[in-house]
C-alpha positions as CSV (number, residue, x, y, z in Angstrom):
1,X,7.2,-10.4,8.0
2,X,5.9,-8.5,5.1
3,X,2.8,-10.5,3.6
4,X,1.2,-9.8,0.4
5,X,-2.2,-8.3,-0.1
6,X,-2.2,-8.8,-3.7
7,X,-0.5,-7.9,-6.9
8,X,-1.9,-6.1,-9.9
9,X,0.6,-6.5,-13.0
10,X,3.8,-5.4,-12.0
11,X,2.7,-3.9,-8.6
12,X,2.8,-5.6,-5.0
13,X,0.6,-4.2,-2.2
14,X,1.8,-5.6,1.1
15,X,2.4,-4.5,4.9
16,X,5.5,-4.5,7.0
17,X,4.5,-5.9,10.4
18,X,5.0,-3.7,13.0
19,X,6.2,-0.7,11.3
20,X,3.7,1.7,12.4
21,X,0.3,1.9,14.2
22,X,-0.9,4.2,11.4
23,X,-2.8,2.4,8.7
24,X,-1.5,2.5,5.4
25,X,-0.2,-0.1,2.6
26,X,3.1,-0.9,0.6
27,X,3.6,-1.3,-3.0
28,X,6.6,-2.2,-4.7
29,X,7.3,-2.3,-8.6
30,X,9.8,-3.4,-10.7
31,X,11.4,0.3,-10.2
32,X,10.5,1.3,-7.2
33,X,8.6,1.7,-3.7
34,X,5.6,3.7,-2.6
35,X,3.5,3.7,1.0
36,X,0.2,5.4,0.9
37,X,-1.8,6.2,4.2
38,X,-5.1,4.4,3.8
39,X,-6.5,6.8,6.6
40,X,-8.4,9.1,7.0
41,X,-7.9,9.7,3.4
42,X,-5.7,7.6,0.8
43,X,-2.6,10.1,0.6
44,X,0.8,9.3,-0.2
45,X,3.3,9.2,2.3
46,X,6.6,8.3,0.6
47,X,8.1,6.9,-2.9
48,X,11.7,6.0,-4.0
49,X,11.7,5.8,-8.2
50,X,8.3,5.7,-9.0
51,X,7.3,8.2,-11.3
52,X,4.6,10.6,-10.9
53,X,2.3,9.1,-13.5
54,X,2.9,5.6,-12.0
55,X,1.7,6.9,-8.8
56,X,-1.6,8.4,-9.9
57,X,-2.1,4.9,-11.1
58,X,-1.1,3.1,-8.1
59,X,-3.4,6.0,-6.0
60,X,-6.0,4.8,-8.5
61,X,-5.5,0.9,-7.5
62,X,-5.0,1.7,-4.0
63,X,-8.4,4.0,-3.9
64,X,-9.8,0.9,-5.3
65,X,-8.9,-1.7,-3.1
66,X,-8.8,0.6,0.1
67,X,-11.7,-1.1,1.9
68,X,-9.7,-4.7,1.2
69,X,-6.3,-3.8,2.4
70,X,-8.1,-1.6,5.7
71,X,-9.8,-5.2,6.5
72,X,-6.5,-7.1,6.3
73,X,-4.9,-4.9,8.4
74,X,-7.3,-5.1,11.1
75,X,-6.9,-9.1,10.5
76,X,-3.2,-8.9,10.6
77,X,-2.7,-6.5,13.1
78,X,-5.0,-7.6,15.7
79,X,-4.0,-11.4,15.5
């Protein structure tokens, strides 16, 4: 099960259940995939065909919304 977080124009935040016990979110676009580690510090941890500009902006978003997707992962996971 992969549920969505949320989605910011062309960009879907979501987790992959049971993936990992580190916390960290998905996002997918219309030409690629990205995971970024939420902790301790929003980093990326892998892309496919996202370039590099479109991933300061997705760091941007996911900086952003950090607090959000560390609360529904504690929600989801702990369930």
């Amino acid at each position: 099960m992969s549920p969505t977080l949320m989605r910011i124009g062309q960009y879907r935040f979501f987790f992959n259940s049971r993936e990992e016990p580190r916390i960290h979110v998905h996002i997918q676009s219309t030409d690629g995939v990205a995971k970024f580690w939420l902790e301790p510090i929003v980093a990326l941890a892998t892309s496919y065909n996202i370039q590099s500009r479109d991933l300061l902006k997705i760091e941007k978003m996911v900086k952003e919304h950090r607090d959000e997707f560390r609360e529904a992962w504690c929600q989801h996971f702990t369930v």
